[in-house]
C-alpha positions in Angstrom: -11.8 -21.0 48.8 -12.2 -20.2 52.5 -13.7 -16.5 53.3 -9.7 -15.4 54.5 -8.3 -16.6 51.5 -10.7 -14.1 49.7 -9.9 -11.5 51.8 -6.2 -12.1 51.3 -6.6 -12.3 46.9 -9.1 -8.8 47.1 -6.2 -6.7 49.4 -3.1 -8.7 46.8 -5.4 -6.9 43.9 -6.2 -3.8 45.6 -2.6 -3.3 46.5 -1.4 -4.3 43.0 -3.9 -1.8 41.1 -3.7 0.9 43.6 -0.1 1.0 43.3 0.5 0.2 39.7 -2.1 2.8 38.7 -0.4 5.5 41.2 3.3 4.6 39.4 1.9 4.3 36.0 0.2 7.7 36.0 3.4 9.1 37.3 5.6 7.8 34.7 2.7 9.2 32.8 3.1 13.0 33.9 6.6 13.0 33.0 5.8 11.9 29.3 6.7 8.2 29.9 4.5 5.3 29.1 2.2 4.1 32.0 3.7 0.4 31.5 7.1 1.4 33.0 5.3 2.1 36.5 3.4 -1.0 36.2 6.2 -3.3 36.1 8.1 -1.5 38.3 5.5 -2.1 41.1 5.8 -5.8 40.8 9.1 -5.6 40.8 8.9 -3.5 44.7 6.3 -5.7 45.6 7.6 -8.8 44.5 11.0 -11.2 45.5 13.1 -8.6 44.2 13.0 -5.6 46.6 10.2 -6.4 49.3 10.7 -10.0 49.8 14.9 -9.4 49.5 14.3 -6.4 52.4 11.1 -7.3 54.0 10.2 -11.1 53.9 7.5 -11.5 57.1 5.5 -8.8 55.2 5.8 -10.0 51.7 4.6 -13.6 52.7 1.9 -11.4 54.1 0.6 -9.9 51.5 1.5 -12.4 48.8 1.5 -16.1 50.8 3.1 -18.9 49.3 -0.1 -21.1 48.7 -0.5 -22.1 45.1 -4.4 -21.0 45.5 -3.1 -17.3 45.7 -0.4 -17.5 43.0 -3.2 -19.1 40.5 -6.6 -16.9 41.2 -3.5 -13.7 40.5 -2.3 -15.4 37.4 -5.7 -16.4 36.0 -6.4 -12.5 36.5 -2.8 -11.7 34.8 -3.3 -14.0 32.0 -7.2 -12.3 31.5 -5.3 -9.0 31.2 -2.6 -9.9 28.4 -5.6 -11.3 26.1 -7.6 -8.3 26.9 -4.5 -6.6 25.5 -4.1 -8.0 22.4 -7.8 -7.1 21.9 -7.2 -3.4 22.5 -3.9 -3.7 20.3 -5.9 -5.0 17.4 -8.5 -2.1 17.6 -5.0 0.1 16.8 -4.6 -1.7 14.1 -6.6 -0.1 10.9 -5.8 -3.0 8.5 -8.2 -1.3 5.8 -5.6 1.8 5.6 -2.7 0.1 6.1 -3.7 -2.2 3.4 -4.5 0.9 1.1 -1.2 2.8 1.9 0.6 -1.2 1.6 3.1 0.3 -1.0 5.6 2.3 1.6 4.2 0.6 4.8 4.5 -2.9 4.0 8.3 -2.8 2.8 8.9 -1.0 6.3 7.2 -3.4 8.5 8.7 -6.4 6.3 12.0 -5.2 5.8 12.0 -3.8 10.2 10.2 -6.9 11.7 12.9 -9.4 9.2 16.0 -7.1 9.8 16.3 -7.0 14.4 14.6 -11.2 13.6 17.8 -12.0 12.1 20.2 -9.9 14.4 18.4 -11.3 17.2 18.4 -15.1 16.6 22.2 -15.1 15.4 23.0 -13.5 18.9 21.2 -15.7 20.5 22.3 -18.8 18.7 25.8 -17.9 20.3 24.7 -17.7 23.9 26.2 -20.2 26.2 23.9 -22.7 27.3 24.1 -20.9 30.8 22.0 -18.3 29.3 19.8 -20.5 26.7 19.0 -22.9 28.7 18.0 -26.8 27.8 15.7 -25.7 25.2 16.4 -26.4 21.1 19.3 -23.9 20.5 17.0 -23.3 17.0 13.4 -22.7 19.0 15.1 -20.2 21.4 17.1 -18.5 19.1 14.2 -17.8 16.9 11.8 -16.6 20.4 14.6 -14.2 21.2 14.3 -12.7 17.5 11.0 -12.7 17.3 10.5 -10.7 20.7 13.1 -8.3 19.5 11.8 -7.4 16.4 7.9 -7.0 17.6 7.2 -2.9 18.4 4.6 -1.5 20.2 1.6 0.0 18.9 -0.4 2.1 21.9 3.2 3.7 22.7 3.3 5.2 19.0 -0.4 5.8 19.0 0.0 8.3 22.2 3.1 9.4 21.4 1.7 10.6 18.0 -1.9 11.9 19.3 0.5 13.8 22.3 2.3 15.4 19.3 -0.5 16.5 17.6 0.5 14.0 14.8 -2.0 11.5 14.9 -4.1 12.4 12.2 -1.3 13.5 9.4 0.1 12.0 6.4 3.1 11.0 8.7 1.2 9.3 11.3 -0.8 7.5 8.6 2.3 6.0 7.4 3.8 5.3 10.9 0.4 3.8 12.0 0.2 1.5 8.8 3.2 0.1 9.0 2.9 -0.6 12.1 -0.2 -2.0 11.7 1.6 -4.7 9.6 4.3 -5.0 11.7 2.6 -6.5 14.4 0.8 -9.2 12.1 3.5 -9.8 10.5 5.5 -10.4 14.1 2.4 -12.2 15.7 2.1 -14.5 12.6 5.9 -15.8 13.1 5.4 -15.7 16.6 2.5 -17.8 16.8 4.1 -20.4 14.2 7.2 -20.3 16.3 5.2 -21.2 19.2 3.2 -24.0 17.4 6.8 -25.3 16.3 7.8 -25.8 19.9 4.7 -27.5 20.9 5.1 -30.1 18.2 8.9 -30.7 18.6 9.6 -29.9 15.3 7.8 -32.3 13.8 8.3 -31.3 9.8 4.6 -32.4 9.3 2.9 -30.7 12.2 5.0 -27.4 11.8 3.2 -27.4 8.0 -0.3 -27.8 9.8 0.3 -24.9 12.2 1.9 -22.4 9.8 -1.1 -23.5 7.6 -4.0 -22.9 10.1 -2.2 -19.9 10.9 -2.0 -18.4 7.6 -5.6 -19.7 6.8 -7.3 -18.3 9.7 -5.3 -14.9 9.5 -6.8 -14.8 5.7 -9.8 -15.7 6.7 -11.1 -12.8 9.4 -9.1 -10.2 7.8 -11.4 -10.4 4.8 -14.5 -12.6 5.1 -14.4 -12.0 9.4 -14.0 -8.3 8.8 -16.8 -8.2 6.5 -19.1 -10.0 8.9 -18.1 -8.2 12.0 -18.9 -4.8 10.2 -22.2 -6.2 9.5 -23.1 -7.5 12.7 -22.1 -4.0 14.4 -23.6 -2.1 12.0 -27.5 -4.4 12.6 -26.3 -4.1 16.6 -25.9 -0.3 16.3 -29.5 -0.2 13.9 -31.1 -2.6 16.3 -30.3 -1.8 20.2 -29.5 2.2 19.8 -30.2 2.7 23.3 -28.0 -0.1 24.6 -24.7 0.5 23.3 -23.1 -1.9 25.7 -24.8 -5.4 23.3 -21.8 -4.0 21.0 -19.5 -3.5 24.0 -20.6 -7.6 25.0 -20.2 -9.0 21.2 -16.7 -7.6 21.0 -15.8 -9.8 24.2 -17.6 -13.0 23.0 -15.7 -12.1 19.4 -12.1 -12.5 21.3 -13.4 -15.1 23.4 -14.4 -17.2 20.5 -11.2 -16.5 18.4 -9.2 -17.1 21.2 -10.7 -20.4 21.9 -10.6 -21.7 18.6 -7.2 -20.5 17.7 -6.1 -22.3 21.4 -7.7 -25.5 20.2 -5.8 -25.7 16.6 -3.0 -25.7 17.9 -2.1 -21.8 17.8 -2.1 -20.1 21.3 -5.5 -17.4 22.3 -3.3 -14.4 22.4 -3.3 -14.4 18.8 -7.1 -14.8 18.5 -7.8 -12.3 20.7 -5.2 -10.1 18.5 -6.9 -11.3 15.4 -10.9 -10.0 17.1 -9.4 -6.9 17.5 -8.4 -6.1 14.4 -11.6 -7.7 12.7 -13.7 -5.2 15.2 -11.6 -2.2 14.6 -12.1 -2.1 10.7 -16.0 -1.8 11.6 -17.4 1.3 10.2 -19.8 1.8 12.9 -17.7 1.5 15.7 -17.7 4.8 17.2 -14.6 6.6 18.6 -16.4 6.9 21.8 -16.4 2.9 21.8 -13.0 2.2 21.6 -11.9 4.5 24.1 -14.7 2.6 26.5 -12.9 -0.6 25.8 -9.1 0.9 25.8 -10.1 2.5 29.0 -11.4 -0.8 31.1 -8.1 -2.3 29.7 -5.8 -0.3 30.6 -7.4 1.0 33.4 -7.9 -2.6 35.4 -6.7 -5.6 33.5 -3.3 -4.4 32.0 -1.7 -2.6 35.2 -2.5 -6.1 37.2 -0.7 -8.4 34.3 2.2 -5.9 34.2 2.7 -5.9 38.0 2.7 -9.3 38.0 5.2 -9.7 36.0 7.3 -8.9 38.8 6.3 -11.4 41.0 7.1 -14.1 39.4 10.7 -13.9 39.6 13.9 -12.0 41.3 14.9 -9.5 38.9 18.2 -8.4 41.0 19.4 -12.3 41.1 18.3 -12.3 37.2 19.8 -9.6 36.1 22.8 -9.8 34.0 24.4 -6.6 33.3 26.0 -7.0 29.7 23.1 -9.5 28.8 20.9 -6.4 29.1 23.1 -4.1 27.7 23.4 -6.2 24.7 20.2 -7.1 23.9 18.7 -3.6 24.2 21.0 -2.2 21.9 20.1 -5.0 19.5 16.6 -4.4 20.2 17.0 -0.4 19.7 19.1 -0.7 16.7 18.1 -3.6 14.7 14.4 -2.1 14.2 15.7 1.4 13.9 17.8 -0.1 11.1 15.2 -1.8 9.2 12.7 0.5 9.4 15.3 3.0 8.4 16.0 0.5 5.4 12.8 0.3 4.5 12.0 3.8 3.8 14.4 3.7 1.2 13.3 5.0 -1.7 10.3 6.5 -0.8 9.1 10.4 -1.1 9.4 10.9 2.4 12.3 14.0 3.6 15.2 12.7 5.1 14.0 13.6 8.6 10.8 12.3 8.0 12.5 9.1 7.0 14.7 9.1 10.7 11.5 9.8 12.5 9.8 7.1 10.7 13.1 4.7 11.9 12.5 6.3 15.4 9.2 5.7 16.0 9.9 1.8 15.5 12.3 1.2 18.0 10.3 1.0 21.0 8.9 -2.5 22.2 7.0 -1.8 25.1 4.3 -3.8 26.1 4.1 -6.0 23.4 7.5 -7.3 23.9 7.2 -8.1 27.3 3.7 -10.0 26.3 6.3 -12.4 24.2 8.6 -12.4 26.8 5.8 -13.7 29.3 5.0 -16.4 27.4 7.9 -17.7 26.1 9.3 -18.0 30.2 5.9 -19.6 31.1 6.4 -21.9 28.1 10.0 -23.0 29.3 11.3 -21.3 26.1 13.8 -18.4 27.8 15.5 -18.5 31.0 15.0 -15.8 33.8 18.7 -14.0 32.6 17.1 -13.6 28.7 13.5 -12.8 30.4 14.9 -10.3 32.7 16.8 -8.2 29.7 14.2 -8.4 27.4 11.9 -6.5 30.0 14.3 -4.1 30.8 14.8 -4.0 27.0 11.4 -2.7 26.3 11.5 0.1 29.4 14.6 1.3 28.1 13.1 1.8 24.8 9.7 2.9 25.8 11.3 5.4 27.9 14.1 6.4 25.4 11.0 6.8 22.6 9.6 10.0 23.9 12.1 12.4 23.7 13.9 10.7 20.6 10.7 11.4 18.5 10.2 14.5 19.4 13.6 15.6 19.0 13.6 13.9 15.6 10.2 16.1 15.2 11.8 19.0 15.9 14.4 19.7 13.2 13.3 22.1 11.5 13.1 26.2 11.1 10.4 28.5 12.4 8.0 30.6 10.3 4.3 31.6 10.9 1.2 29.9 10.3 -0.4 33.4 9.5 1.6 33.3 5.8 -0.7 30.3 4.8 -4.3 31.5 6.0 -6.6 32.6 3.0 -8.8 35.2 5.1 -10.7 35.4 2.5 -12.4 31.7 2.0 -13.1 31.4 5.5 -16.8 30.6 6.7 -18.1 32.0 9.5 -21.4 29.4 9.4 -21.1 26.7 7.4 -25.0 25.8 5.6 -23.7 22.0 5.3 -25.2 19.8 7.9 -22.7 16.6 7.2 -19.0 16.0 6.9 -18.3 15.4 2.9 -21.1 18.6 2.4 -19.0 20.7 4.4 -16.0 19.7 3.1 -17.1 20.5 -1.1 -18.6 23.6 0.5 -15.1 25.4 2.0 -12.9 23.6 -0.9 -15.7 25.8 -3.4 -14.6 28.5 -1.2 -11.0 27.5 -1.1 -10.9 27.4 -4.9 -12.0 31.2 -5.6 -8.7 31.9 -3.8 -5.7 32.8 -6.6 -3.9 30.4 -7.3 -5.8 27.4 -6.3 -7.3 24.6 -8.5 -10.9 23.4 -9.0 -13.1 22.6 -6.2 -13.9 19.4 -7.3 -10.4 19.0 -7.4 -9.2 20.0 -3.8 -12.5 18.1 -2.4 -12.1 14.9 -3.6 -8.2 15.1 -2.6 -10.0 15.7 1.0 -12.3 13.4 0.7 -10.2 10.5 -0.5 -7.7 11.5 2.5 -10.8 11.5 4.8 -11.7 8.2 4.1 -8.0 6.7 5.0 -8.2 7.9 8.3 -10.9 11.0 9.9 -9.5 13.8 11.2 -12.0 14.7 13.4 -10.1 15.6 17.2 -11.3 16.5 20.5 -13.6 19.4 21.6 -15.0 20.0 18.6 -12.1 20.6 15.9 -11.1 19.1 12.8 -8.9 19.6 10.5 -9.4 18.1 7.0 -6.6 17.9 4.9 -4.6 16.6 1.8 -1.8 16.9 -0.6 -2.8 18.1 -3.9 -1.5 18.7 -7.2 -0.9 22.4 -9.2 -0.4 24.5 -6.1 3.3 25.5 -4.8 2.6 26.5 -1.0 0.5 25.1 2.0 -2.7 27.4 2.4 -5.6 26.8 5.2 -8.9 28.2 5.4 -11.3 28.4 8.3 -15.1 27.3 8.8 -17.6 27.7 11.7 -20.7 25.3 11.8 -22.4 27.0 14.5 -24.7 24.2 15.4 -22.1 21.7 14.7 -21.4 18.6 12.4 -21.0 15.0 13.2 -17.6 14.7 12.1 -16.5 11.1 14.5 -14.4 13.1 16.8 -12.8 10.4 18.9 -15.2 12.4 22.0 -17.7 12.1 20.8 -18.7 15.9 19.8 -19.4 17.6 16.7 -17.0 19.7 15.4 -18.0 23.7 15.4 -14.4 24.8 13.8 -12.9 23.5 10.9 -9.6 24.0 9.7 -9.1 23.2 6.1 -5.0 22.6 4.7 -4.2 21.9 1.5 -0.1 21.8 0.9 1.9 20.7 -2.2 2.4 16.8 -2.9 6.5 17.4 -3.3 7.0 19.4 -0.3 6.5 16.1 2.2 8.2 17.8 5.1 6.1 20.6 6.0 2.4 19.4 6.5 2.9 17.3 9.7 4.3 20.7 11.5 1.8 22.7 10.4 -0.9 20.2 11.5 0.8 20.0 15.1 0.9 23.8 15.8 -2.8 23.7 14.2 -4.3 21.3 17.0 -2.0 22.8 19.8 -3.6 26.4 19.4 -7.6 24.9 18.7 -7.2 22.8 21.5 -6.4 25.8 23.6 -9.5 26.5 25.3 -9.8 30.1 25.5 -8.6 30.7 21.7 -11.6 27.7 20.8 -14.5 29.8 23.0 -13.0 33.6 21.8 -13.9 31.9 18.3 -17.1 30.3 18.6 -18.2 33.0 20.5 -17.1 35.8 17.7 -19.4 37.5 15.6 -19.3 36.9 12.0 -17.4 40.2 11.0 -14.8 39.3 13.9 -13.6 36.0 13.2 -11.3 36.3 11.0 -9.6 39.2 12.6 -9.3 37.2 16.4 -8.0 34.0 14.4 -5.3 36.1 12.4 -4.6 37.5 16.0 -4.3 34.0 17.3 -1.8 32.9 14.3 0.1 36.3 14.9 1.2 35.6 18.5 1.2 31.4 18.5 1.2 30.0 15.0 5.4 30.3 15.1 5.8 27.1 13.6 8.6 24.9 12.8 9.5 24.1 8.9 12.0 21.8 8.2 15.3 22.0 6.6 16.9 21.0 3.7 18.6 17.7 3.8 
């Protein structure tokens, strides 16, 4: 590599990453996910706007050498398995094993249900669209990039709503969670059937390394990894980046050895991730490091690049597109929908659960990426399945909330028991604190045991913590033997470590208890709860407060913001 050639790869990356960043954090500000401004910068910088309009300065920036094209690629292809790392720390197979009941028949029955839509569609393409490649092979990439959903979209589109952390977001989460194994297992076998030519005894190796190795770190690898971290943690405490360094050499290692069986590095890299996420000792503080370096560098690179590889205006194919994101939106909202049948869950808990599946986002295009690079898709199929996911991850936002939103107004101020608040907690840990306000909770009329109410808490704690930013959290459950939600309120003046996903302890706990039948009113409740803590001046008016004053600013508080809306009957 000559010293100009340098200089021409460091301004192609400055431009791409300076630009994609800009776009992405735009789309960002109007509710949108970042990934929609990322591809559309490699589609202004690449063939299909500035080298349609402006060709002299195009082959400027991006010249046609193959050196260029590769260094830019090796860099693009870093970022997708980077990716699938920070996917796989989303994915909290521990909980989403535990809740398996609900979550598994609506990740089974919504991966299975757009699979099969998908691949009969495509098995009726003319060979225009499909290309030369097995009519059975393509049919069955098209499905499987259909059906897969995206994770980090759900994830900040629950932790914008507030949801993040309730019984509804648990679910949503887990079955996700299981979803995206589920769609990266067929995917990968999928892939290891093209690369064998369907070779009836090879296609048994690969779905048997696949299934082996899948069983294998998400019990024996998890185990190990927890350990590790946990000695790492114990050993180096000042040098939190040895953890930081193991958790690359984990993917790199999976990724290489899943490469070298026969099943491609994406899925090893998606396989570390979840094996690190399920540590115990993995602090909040160090995922977002990770998410952060990801999704601040390497993804907005691979996603702009996306558009350089090909002219998306000669590409696109109007009905193509139109069809296959309405098979895409549908066919998952419909089996997720289907698979909530005959659960507890509220009717419009049930469409929001249906809702929050149809989006496939990044992890969509991933499949898309590698399916073209593999000869698998033409440019046509590539093209919609792109504009596919943005239409989804775009349409996501406001569908959700809107789904959210169905519901009647009353006050929060109707649940609070003034009386068991705790205006300095004596506990010095999280499970202390929490027997300590459910004792005080359970004094109240018509409550039941402490023992009880804790270790409902407790066992809820231990699914998923519900420790937020800036010092709150907001323990909770569903219990038995009462008939309306009720919330209590505890100050630990000198704080308690409570994982709060910054890293702070929490000073002011909020402590809800609702019914187990009424399934619909808990997760708004729990929204309007973090939107008025996280509101800076009601947080320091409370911490500030003396002790005979608390309750009387908080009731305050819930008297002028805690309208909050209930749902209605089906």
């Amino acid at each position: 590599m000559t010293e100009h050639q340098l200089l021409i790869f460091l301004l192609e990356i400055l431009i791409i990453l300076g630009v994609g960043r800009v776009l992405g954090e735009i789309f960002r500000r109007f509710g949108q996910p970042a990934v929609v401004g990322e591809i559309l910068t490699g589609i202004t910088l690449g063939p299909s706007i500035l080298g349609r309009f402006l060709p002299e300065v195009y082959h400027l920036i991006f010249p046609p050498e193959p050196i260029y094209s590769n260094m830019l690629n090796t860099i693009a292809y870093l970022g997708v398995l980077l990716l699938l790392l920070a996917t796989g720390l989303e994915v909290d197979f521990s909980t989403a094993w535990r809740e398996r009941g609900v979550a598994l028949r609506i990740a089974f029955i919504g991966v299975f249900t757009p699979l099969v839509i998908g691949f009969l569609f495509a098995l009726n393409l003319p060979e225009q669209l499909s290309g030369t490649t097995d009519r059975l092979i393509f049919a069955l990439f098209v499905g499987t990039a259909i059906a897969i959903s995206a994770i980090p979209i759900i994830s900040r589109l629950l932790h914008d709503l507030n949801l993040l952390k309730t019984d509804l977001g648990l679910l949503i989460l887990s079955a996700f969670a299981l979803n995206d194994l589920l769609g990266w297992i067929i995917f990968t076998i999928v892939l290891g059937m093209e690369a064998r030519h369907l070779n009836p005894g090879r296609i048994i190796t690969v779905l048997t390394a696949t299934i082996t190795i899948s069983v294998v770190c998400l019990s024996l690898g998890r185990r190990v990894t927890d350990q590790v971290i946990s000695r790492l943690k114990a050993s180096y405490p000042a040098h939190p980046g040895i953890i930081l360094t193991f958790i690359f050499c984990l993917g790199l290692g999976l990724g290489a050895t899943t490469q070298t069986i026969g099943i491609h590095a994406i899925f090893g890299f998606f396989l570390a991730g979840i094996m690190v996420g399920g540590a115990r000792d993995l602090s909040e503080r160090t995922r977002q490091v990770i998410n952060q370096m990801v999704y601040a560098i390497f993804v907005p690179i691979f996603f702009a690049s996306i558009g350089l590889r090909l002219d998306f205006v000669a590409n696109f194919n109007l009905p193509l597109v139109l069809a296959i994101t309405a098979i895409a939106i549908l066919g998952k909202l419909i089996g997720a929908w289907l698979g909530t049948m005959g659960s507890d869950l509220s009717s419009e808990d049930r469409y929001a659960v249906a809702i929050a599946h149809t989006p496939g986002g990044a992890m969509e295009v991933v499949i898309a990426v590698v399916a073209l690079q593999f000869g698998l898709i033409t440019p046509h199929i590539f093209v919609a399945i792109v504009f596919a996911a943005i239409s989804s991850s775009i349409l996501i936002g406001p569908w959700f909330k809107w789904a959210i939103e169905r519901r009647k107004v009353v006050n929060l101020l109707d649940f609070f028991l003034d009386r068991a608040t705790i205006s300095d907690l004596k506990s010095r840990d999280r499970d202390g604190a929490i027997k300590e306000i459910a004792a005080s909770l359970s004094e109240q009329e018509q409550m039941p045991e402490a023992n009880l109410i804790s270790e409902a808490v407790l066992s809820r704690e231990s699914l998923m913590g519900t420790g937020l930013e800036q010092g709150i959290a907001i323990p909770h459950a569903r219990i038995p033997h009462i008939s309306r939600p009720a919330f209590a309120l505890a100050r630990a003046k000198e704080g308690i470590d409570w994982d709060c996903r910054d890293g702070k302890p929490a000073r002011l706990i909020i402590f809800l208890v609702t019914p187990v039948k009424e399934a619909g009113l808990q997760v708004p409740i729990l929204a309007t709860l973090v939107r008025i803590m996280r509101e800076q001046t009601n947080y320091r008016t409370m911490i500030n407060a003396g002790d005979e004053d608390l309750v009387k600013i908080f009731a305050d508080i819930l008297r002028s913001k805690g309208k909050v809306i209930r749902k209605q009957s089906a």
